[in-house]
C-alpha positions in Angstrom: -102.6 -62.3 232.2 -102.0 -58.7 233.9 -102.1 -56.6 230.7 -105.1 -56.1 227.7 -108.8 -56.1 228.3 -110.8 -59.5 229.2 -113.8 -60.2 230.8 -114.6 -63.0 233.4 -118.4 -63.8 233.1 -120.1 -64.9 235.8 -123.8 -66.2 237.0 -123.5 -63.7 239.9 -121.3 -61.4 241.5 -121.1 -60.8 245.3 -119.2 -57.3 245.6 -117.1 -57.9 248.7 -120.9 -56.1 250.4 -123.3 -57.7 248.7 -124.8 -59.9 245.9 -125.6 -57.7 242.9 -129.0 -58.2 241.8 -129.4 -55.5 239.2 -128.6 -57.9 236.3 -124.1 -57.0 236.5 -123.0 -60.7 236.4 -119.4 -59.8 234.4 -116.6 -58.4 235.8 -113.9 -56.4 232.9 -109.8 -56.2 234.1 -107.3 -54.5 232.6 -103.9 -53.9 233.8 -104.4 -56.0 236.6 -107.4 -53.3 237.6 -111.4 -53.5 237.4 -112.5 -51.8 234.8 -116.0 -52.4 234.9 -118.9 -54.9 236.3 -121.7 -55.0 233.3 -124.4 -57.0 231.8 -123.7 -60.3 230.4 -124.0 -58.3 226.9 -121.2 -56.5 227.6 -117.7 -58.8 227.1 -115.1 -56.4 226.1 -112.0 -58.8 225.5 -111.0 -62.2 225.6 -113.8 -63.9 227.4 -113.1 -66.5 230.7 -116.0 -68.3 230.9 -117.5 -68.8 234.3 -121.5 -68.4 233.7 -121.7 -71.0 236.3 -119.7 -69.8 239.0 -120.0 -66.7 241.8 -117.7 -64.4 241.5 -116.0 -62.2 244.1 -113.1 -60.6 245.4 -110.2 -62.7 246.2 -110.3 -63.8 250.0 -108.3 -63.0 252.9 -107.1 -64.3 256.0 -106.4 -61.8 258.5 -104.7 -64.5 261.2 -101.5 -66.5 258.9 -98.5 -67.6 259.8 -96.1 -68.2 257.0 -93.1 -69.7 259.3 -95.5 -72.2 260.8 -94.6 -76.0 259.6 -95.3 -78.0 263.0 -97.5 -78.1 266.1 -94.9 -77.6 268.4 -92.7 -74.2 268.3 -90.2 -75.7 269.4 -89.2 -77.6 266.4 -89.9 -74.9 264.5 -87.2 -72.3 266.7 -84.9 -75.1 265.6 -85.1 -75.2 262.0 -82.7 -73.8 260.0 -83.8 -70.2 258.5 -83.3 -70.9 255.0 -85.3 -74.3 255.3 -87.9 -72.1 257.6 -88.0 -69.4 254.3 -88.9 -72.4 252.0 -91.7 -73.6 254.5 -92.8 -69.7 254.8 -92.7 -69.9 250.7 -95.1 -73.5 250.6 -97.2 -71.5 252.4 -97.7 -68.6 250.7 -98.3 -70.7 247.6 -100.5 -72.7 248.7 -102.7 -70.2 250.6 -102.8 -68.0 247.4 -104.0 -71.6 245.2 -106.9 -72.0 248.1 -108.5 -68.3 247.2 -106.6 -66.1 249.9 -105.0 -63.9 247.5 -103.5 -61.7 250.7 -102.6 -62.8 254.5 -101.8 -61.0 257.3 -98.8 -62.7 259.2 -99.5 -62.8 262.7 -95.8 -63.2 263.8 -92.7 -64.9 262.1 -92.8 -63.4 258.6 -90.2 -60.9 257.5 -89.2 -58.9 255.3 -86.9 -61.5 253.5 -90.0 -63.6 252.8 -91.8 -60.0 251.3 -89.1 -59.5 250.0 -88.3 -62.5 247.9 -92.0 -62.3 246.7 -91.4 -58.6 245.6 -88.5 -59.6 243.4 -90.5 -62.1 241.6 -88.3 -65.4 243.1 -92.0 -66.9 243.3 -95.6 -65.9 243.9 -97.5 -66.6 246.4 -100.5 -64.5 248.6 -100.1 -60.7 248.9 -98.5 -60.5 252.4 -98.5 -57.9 255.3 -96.7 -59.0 258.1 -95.2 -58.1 261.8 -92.3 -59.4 262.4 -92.0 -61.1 265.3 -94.9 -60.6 267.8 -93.8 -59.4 271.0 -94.1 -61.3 274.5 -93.3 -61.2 277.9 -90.9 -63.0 280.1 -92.8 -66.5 280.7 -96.1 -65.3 278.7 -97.6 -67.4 276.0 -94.9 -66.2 273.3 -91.8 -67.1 275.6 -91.5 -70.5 273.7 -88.8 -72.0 275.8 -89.2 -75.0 278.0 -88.6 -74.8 281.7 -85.4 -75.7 281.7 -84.2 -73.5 279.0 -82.1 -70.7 279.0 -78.7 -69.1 278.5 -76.3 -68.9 280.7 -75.4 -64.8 279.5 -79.3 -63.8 280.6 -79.9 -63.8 276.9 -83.5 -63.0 276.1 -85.4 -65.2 274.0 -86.3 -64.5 270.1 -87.3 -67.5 268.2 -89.0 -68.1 265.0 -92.9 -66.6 265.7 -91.9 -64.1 268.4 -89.3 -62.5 270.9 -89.3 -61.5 274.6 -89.6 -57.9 275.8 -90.2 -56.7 279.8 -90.9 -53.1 280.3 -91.5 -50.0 278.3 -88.0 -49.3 277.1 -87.6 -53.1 276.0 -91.7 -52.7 274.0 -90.4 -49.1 272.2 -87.4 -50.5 271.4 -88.9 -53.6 269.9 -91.0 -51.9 268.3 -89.3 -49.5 266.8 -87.0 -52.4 265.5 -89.5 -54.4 264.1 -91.2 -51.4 262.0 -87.7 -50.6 260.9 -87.3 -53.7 259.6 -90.6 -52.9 257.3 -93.4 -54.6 259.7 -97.1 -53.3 258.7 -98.1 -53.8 262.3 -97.2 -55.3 266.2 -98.5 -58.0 267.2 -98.5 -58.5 271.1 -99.6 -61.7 273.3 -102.0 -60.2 276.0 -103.5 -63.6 277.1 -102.1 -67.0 278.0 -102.1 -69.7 274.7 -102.3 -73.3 273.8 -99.0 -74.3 273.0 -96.9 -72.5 275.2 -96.9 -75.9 277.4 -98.5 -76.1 280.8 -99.5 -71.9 280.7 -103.1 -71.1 281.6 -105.0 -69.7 279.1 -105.9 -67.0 281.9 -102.9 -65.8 282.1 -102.3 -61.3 282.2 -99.4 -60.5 280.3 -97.4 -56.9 279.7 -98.4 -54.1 282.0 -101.3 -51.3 280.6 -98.4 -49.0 280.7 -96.1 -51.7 277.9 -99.2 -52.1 275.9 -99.9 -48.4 275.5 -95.7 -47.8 274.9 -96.5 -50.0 272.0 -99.6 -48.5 270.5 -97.7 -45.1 270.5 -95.0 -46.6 268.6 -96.7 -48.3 266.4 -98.9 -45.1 266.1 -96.0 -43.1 265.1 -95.3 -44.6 262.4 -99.1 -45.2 260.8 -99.3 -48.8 262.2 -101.5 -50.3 264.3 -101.5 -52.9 267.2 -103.2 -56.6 267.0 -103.3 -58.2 270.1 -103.7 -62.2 271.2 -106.5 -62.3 273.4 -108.4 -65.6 274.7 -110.1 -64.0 278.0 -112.7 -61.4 278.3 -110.2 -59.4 280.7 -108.2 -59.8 278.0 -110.1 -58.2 275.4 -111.1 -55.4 277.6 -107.9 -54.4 278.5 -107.5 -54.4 274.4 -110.4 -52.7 274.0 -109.9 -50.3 276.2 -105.9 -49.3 276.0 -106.7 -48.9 272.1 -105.6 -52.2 270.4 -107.3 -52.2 266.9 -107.2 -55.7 266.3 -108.5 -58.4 268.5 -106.9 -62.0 267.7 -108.8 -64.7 268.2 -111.5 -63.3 270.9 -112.1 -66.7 272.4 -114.2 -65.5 275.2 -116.4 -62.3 275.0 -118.8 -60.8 277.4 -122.2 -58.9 276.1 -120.5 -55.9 278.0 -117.1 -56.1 276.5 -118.1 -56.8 272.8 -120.2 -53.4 273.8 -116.9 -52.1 274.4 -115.2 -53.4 271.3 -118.0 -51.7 269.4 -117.8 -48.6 270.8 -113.9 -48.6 270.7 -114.6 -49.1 266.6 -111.8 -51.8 267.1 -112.1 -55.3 265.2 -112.1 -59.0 266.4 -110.4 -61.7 264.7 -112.1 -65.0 265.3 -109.8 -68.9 264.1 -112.0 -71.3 264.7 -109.9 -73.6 262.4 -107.2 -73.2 264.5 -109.2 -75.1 267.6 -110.7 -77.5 265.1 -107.4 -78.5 263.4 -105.8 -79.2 267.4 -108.5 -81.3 268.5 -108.8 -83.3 265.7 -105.4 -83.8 264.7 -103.2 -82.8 267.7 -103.1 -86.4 269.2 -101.8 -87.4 266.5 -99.1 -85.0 266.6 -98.2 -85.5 270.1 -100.1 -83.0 271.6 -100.8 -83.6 275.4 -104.8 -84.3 276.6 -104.9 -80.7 278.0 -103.8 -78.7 275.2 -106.4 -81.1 272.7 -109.4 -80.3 275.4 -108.3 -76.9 275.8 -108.7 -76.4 271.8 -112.3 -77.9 272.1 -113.5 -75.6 274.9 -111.9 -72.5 273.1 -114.0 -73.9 269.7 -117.1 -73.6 271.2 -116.4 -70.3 273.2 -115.6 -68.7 270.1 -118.7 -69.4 268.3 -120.5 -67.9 271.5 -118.4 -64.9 271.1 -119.3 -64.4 267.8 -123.0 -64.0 268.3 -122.1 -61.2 271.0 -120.1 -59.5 269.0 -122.6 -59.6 265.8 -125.6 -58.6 268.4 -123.2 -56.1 269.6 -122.4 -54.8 266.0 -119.0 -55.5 266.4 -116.2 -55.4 263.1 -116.3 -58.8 262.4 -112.6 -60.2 261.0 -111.7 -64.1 260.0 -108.6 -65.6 260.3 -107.1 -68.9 260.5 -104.3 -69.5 262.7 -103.2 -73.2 261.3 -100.1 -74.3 262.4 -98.4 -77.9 260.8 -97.5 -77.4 256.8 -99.4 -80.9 256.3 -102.9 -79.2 257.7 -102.5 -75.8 255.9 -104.8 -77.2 253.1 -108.2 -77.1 255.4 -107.4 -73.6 256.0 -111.3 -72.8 254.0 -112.8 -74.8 256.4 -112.7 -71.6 258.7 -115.8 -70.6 256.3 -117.4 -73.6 256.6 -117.1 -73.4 260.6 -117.9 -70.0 261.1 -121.0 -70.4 258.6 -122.1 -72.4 261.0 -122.5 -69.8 263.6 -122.8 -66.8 261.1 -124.8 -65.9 258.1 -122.8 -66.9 254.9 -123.0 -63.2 253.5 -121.8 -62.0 257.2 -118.7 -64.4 256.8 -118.1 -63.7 253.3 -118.0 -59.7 254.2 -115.4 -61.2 257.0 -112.8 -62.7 254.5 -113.2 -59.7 252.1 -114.0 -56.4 252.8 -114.1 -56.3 256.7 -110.3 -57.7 256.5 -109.4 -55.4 253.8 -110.5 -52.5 255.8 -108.6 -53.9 259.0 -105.4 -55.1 256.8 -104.9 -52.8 254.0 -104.4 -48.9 254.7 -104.8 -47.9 251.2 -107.3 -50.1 249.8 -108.3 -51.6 246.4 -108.3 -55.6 247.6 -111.7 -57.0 249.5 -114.1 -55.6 246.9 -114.9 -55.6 243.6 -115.2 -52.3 242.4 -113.7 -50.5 239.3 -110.4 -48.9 240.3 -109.6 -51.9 242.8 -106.9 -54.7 242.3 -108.4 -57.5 240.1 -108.2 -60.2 242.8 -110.7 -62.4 241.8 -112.0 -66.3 243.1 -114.7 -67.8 241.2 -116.6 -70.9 242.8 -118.7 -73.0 242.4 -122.7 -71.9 242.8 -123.6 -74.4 245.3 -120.3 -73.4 247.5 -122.8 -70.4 248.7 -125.8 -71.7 250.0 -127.9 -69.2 252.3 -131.0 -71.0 252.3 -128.9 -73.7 253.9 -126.7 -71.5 256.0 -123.5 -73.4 254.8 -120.4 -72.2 253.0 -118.1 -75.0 251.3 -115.2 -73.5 249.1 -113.1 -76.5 249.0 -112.8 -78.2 246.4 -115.5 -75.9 244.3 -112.9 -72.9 243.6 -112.8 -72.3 239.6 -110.9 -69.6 239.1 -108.0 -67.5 241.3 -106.9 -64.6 240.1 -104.6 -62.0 241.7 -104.0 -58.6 240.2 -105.3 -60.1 236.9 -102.9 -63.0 236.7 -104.7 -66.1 236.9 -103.0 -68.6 239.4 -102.3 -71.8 237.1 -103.6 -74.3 239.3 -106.9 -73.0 239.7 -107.9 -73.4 236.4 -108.4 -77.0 237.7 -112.2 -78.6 237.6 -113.2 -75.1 235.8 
């Protein structure tokens, strides 16, 4: 449906800012645009009837990866890339079915995956992506094992990311990446979980690299988003000019100050922490890495009160790796509703991200003129007395660019 006039009615409409409370409970689409939000006496069209459902603009995630089937990167450098494109395809499909009508890839995506969608070969979530993010020699990012290497000196460049030391190497990279048609750089300033053994503490790339890549990515009307687990970390971000903070794990009073003033964003995945230590034993994760995740989990939700007392740009993301756990990727809203006021996390997955992902606008709101990306769910899926967000399972209705997604016409 991306051509004519119809009209989804709704019991209420929350804006991508706010819940309208001036009586505007329908929302008119044509030509994949909105039209107009009016009074439920006002139906111009064929008429999809959601009088008991919310509806709002169509969600997204601001921390994906599409090339992300296992736990272990590792396996994943070794698949083979068209069975990784298919994975990255699942994905995409199955994010846009859950209500994310647009990700932001974090590292891994490409433009053969954008590509493929912008021919029409299938349909999954609007996608901006980065190529692969850029590491350091041995930083979280440098996916090999200890004993891995190549006899030539060959640099690494797997599946999520590739190796870069000094300035020269960072331009160059960069450059490559946003030639290759990479909305933004993504660079690993902190140690991670699953690069085996590293401390989470860990520095990586030099002020000087970080900068070389901000200037690049400057140049060319991109921006910068930067891993970052440790409140050194996220000052260094803060202050070099990163405008996207990943993850945020740990954040001072003083440095979400910082992040404020710097008018940069943070990008919290609490799903990401919940997902390894719930499921990583299973998947053969060691102890530290599970009771690394669960110290990170409850970091983050401290970091998100500082950075909401600070007044901080608020982003969500989710960060799931493992194809089998990509369905709870809504639970980030139940966890962060948890920690955050429902309206505050809606704001998050709509209009906050679109104003951090999308340069020229129209998704994250519902406003006439923007994109008709549209999730309806259930009523009781937004409960502020409560304090609790639950979308799974109660999404209606998915719509992107006025094309209803088949399969969430279920339970409607």
């Amino acid at each position: 449906m991306t051509s004519g006039t119809f009209t989804i009615r709704c019991a209420r409409i929350f804006d991508g800012e706010n819940i309208l409370d001036d009586g505007r409970t329908n929302i008119v689409v044509s030509e994949g645009r909105v039209v107009d939000l009016c009074p439920p006496d006002r139906a111009p069209g064929e008429v999809i009837d959601r009088s008991r459902q919310f509806g709002l603009p169509g969600l997204i995630d601001a921390h994906f990866h599409a090339y992300s089937p296992s736990l272990k990167i590792a396996e994943i450098d070794v698949l083979p890339r068209t069975l990784l494109s298919q994975y990255g395809r699942a994905a995409l499909e199955g994010a846009l079915s859950r209500g994310f009508t647009t990700v932001r890839d974090a590292g891994g995506a490409d433009e053969g995956l954008w590509t493929a969608q912008a021919r029409g070969l299938f349909r999954g979530s609007r996608l901006y992506y980065a190529g692969k993010a850029l590491a350091p020699t041995g930083g979280h990012g440098d996916f090999r094992g200890q004993f891995s290497g190549c006899a030539c000196g060959c640099s690494y460049s797997g599946a999520i990311s590739r190796v870069v030391d000094g300035e020269d190497e960072v331009r160059r990279a960069v450059r490559d990446e946003l030639r290759a048609g990479a909305h933004h750089i993504k660079l690993f300033l902190s140690g991670g979980l699953l690069s085996g053994g590293q401390r989470v503490e860990t520095q990586q790339f030099s002020d000087r690299e970080v900068l070389a890549a901000i200037q690049e990515a400057q140049g060319r009307g991109a921006y910068v988003l930067a891993h970052c687990h440790t409140t050194g970390s996220v000052e260094r971000a803060a202050r070099l000019g990163v405008r996207s903070v990943e993850h945020g794990s740990r954040i001072s009073q003083s440095v979400a100050t910082q992040i404020a003033e710097a008018g940069a964003f943070v990008v919290p995945t609490l799903v990401a922490f919940h997902v390894i230590r719930e499921h990583g034993r299973d998947r053969g994760l060691p102890a530290a890495i599970i009771d690394g995740a669960d110290e990170l989990l409850e970091a983050s939700k401290a970091s998100i009160r500082q950075c909401r007392s600070a007044g901080v740009k608020v982003g969500l993301g989710t960060d799931i790796f493992d194809a089998t756990l990509h369905p709870m990727q809504l639970m980030e809203l139940s966890l962060r509703s948890e920690v955050d006021e429902p309206l505050d996390v809606l704001r998050s997955a709509t209009s906050v991200n679109a104003d951090l992902t999308d340069t020229h606008g129209g998704i994250g709101r519902l406003r006439v003129g923007d994109r008709a990306d549209v999730v309806c769910v259930a009523e009781a899926a937004i409960d502020n007395r409560k304090r609790r967000l639950d979308f799974a399972g109660n999404l209606s209705l998915v719509m992107l660019e006025g094309a209803v997604v088949p399969s969430s016409r279920a339970g409607a």
